[in-house]
C-alpha positions as CSV (number, residue, x, y, z in Angstrom):
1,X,-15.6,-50.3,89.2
2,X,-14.4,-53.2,86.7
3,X,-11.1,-53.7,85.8
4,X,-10.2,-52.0,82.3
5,X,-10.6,-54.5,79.5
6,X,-7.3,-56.0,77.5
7,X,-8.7,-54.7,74.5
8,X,-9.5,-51.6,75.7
9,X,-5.4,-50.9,76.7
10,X,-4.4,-52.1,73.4
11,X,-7.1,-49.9,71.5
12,X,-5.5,-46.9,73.2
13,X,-2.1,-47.6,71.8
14,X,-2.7,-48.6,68.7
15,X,-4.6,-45.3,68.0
16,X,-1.6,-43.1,69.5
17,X,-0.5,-42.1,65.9
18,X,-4.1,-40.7,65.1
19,X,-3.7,-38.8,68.2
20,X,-0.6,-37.8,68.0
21,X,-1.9,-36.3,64.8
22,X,-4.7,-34.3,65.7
23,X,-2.3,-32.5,68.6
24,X,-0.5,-31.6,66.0
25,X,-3.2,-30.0,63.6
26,X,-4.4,-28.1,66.6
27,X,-1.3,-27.1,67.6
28,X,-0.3,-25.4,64.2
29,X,-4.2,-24.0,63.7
30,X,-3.4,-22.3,67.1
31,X,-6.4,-23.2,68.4
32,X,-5.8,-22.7,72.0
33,X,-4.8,-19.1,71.5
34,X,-8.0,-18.8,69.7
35,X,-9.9,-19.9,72.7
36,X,-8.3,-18.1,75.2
37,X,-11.2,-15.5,75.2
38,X,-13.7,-18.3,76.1
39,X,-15.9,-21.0,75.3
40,X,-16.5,-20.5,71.2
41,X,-18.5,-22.4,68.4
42,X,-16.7,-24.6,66.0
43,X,-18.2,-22.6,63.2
44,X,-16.7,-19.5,64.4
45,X,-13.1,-20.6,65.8
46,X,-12.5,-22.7,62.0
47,X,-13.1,-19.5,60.4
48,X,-10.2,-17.5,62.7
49,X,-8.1,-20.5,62.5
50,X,-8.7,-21.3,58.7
51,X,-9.9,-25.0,58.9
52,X,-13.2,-26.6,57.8
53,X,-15.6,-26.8,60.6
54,X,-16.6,-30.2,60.3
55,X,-12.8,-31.6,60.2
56,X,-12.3,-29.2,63.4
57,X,-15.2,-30.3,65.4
58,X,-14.1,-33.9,64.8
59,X,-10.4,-33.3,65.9
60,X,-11.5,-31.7,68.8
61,X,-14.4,-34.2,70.3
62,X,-11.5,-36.6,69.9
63,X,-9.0,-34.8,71.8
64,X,-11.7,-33.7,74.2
65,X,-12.1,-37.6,75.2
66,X,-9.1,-37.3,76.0
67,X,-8.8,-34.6,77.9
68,X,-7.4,-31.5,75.6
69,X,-10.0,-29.1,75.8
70,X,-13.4,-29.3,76.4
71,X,-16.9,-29.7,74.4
72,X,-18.7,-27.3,76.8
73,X,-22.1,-28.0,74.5
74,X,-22.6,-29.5,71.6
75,X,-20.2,-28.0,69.0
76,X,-18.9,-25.2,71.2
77,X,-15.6,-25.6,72.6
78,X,-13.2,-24.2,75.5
79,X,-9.7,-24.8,77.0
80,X,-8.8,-26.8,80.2
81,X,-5.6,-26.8,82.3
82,X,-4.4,-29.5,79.7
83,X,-4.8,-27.9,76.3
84,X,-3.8,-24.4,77.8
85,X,-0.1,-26.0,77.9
86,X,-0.6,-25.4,74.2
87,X,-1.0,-21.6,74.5
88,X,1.8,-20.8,77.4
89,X,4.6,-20.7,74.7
90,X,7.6,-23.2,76.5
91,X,8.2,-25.9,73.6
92,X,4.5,-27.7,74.0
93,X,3.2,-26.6,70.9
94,X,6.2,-26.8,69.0
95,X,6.9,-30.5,70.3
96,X,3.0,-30.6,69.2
97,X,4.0,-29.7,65.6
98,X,7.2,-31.9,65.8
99,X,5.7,-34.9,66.8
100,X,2.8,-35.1,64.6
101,X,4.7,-34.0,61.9
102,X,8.4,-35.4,60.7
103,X,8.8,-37.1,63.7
104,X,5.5,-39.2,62.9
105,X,6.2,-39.5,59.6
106,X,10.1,-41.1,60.6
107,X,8.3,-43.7,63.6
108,X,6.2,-44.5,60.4
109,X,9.4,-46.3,59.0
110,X,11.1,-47.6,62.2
111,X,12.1,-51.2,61.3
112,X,13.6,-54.2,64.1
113,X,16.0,-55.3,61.3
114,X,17.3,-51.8,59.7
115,X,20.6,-50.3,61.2
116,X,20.2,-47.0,59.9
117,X,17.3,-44.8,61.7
118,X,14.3,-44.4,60.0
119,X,14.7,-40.8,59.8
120,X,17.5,-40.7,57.6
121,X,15.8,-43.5,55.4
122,X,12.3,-41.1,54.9
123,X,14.3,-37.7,54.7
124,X,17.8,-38.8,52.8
125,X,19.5,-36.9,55.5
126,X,20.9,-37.2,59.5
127,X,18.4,-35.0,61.2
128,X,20.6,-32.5,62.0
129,X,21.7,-31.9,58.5
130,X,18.1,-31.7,57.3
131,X,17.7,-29.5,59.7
132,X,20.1,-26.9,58.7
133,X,18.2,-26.9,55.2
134,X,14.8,-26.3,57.2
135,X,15.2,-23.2,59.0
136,X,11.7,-23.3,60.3
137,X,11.8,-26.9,61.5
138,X,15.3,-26.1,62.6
139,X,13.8,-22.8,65.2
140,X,10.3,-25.0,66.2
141,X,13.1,-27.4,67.1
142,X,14.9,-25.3,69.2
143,X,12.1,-23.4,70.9
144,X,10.6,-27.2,71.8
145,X,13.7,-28.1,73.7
146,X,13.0,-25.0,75.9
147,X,9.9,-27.1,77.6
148,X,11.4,-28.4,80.9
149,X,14.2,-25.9,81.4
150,X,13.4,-25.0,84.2
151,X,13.4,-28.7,85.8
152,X,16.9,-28.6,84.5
153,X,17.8,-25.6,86.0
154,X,16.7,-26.5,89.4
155,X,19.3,-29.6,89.5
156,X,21.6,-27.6,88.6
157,X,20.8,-25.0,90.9
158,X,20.6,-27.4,94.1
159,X,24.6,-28.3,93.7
160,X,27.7,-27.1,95.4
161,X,28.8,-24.2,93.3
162,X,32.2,-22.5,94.1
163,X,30.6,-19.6,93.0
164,X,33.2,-18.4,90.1
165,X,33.1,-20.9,87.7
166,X,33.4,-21.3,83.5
167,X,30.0,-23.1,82.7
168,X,30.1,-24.4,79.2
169,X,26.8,-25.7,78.0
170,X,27.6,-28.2,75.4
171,X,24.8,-28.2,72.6
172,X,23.3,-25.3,74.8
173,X,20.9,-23.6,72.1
174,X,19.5,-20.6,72.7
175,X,21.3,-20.5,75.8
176,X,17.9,-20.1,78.3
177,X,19.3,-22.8,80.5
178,X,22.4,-20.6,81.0
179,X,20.7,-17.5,81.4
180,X,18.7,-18.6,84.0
181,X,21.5,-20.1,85.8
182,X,23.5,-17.3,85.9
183,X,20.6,-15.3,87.3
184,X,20.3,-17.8,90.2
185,X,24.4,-18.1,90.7
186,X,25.8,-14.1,89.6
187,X,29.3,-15.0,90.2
188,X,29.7,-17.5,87.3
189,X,30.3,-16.9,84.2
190,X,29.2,-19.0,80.6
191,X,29.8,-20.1,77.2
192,X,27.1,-21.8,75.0
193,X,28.5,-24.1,72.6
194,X,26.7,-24.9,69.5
195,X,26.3,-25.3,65.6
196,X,26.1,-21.8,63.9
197,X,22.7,-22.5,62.7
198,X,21.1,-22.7,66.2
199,X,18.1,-20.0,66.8
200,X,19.2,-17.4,69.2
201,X,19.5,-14.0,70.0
202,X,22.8,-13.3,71.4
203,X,21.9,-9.6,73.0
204,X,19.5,-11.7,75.4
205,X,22.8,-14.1,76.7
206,X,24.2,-10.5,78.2
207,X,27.9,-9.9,79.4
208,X,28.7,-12.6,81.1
209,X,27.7,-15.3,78.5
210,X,29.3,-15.7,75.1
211,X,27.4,-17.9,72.1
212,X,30.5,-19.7,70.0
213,X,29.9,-21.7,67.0
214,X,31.6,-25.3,67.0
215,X,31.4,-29.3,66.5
216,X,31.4,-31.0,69.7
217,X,33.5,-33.7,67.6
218,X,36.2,-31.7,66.6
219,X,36.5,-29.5,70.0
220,X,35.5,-27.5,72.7
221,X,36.0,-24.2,74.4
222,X,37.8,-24.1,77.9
223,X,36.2,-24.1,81.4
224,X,35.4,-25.2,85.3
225,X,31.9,-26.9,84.5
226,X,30.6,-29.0,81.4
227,X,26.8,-29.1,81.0
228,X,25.7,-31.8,78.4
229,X,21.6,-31.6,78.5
230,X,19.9,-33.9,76.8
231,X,22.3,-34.4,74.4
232,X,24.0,-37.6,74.6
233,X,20.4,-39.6,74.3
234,X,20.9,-38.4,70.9
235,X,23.9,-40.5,69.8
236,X,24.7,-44.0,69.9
237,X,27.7,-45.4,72.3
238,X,30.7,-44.3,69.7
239,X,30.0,-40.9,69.5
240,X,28.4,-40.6,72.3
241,X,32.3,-41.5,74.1
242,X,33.7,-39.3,71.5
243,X,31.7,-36.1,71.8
244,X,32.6,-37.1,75.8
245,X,36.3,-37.3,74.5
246,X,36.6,-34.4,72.9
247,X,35.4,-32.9,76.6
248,X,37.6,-34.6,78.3
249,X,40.8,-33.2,76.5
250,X,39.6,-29.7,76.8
251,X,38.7,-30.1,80.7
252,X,41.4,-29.3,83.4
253,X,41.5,-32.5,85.7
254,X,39.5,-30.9,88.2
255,X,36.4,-29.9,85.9
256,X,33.0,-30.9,86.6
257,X,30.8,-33.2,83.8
258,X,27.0,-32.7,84.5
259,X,25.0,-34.5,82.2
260,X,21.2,-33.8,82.3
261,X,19.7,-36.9,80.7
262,X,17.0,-39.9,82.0
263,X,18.4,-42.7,83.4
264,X,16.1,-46.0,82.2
265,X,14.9,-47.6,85.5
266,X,14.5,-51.8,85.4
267,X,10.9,-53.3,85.6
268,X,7.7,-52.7,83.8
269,X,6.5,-49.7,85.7
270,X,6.1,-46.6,83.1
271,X,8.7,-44.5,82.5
272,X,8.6,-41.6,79.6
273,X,12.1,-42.5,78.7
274,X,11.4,-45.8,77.6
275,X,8.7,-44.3,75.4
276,X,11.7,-41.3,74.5
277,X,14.5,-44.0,73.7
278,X,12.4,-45.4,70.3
279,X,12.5,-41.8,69.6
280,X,15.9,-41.1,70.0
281,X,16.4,-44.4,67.9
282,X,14.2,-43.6,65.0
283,X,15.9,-39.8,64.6
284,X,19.5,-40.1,65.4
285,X,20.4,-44.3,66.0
286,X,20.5,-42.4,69.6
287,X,19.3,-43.9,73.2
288,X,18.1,-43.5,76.6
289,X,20.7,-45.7,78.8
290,X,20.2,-47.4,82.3
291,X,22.7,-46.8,85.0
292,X,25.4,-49.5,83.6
293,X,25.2,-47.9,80.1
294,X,25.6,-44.4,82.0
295,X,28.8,-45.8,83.7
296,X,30.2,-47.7,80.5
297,X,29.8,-44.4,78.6
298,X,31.4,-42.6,80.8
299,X,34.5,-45.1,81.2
300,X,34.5,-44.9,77.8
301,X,34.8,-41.2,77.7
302,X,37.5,-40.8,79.8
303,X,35.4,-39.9,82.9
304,X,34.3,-41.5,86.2
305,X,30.9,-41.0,87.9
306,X,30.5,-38.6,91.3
307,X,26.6,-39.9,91.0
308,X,23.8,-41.0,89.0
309,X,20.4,-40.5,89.4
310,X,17.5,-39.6,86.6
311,X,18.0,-36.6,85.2
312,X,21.2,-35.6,86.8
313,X,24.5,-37.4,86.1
314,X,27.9,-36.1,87.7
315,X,31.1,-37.3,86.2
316,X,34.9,-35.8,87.0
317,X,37.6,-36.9,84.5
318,X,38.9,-40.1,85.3
């Protein structure tokens, strides 16, 4: 077998956007739940999903080529293990509709020379203000940051735990990572901390989890364990240390800091947070950092690192 041609690579990245685009239309046209009963003909599935058949048939021999779904015969399509992600209802299909949508939109004005991130240039507002004025954007958003949970959980899950702790998940949403931690460790008990506008339904947290409204900036509640996941990627170094700050004077000096976020490795090999980190600069100014970056922010923070490693960072107040 050849080698893959130069311009063969670099015709795969520039079309990303395109792609990008058509998960997206999929995505919102459902069309993966429409094929869960089997292989179906464009003709019929654009009629359940309400799309032109000819635009629908296009989109999908694209992302067939690439492997989401299959053309089983000429103009009949079916799902495969890839496109059923789509349909399983864990964040895929909303970060689908996110990325091909405001997200695309915001990469579409990322600039080497601007200071500001793109998003807030395109939309006249942070992200997580416009979000509060888009409450439907504002739940797709929440129920995407579901997908890998449960990766999350299981690092969490493999530490020492005393076994009675206070864990206070800082920016924890809905509070599924909690829930399912507190399944896995009964003794402990939890607090997810987060804007008032966050999607949730408090009656599924139970009676040993409490949902309370805040600003990580201004303060936090009191506990044994902090849990920042993925949430620091989403700010620059200043308030990055200061949302760490504002930890560190609520935490008793023998609290725990875990911090579930990528750490950047060196070298060329591929890594999805290299990819994540222009991401995290076109929304927020955010980034992913690499192991000195970790330890810097943490200095900076007013905490010292137990132990770094990707996707698991543990700090104790310094």
């Amino acid at each position: 077998m050849s080698a893959r041609a130069p311009e063969s690579a670099l015709w795969d990245i520039l079309r990303g956007g395109l792609t990008t685009r058509a998960l997206a239309l999929v995505a919102d046209l459902r069309v993966a739940d429409a094929l869960e009963v089997g292989p179906r003909p464009v003709e019929d599935l654009a009629r359940e999903v309400g799309a032109d058949s000819d635009t629908l048939r296009r989109l999908l021999r694209a992302l067939a080529s690439d492997g989401v779904f299959v053309e089983q015969e000429p103009g009949v399509f079916r799902n495969n293990e890839v496109s059923e992600v789509l349909h399983r209802g864990d964040g895929w299909d909303d970060f689908a509709h996110l990325f091909g949508g405001i997200w695309l939109r915001a990469v579409g004005e990322l600039d080497a020379l601007a200071r500001e991130p793109a998003f807030e240039r395109l939309y006249g507002a942070g992200f997580w203000a416009w979000l509060a004025e888009h409450p439907d954007e504002r739940a797709a958003f929440d129920r995407a940051m579901l997908q890998g949970w449960e990766g999350r959980v299981d690092r969490l899950g493999a530490l020492e735990w005393r076994g009675d702790e206070v864990v206070v998940d800082i920016g924890g949403g809905n509070g599924s990572l909690l829930v399912e931690l507190l399944r896995r460790q009964p003794g402990l008990r939890g607090i997810v901390f987060d804007l008032p506008e966050t999607n949730r339904d408090e009656a599924a947290l139970g009676d040993r989890i409490e949902f309370v409204e805040g600003d990580f900036f201004e303060s936090v509640p009191g506990g044994d364990i902090y849990v920042l996941a993925t949430i620091l990627h989403d700010w620059d170094d200043e308030r990055a240390a200061a949302i760490l700050r504002t930890i560190r004077a609520a935490a008793p000096s023998d609290a725990r800091l875990l911090v579930l976020d990528s750490v950047v490795p060196a070298g060329n090999d591929p890594h999805g947070a290299k990819w994540l980190d222009l991401l995290m600069l076109t929304l927020f100014g955010g980034r992913e950092r690499d192991e000195a970056e970790w330890r810097a922010l943490l200095a900076a923070g007013g905490f010292e690192p137990v132990s770094i490693g990707d996707g698991l960072i543990e700090a104790r107040p310094a």
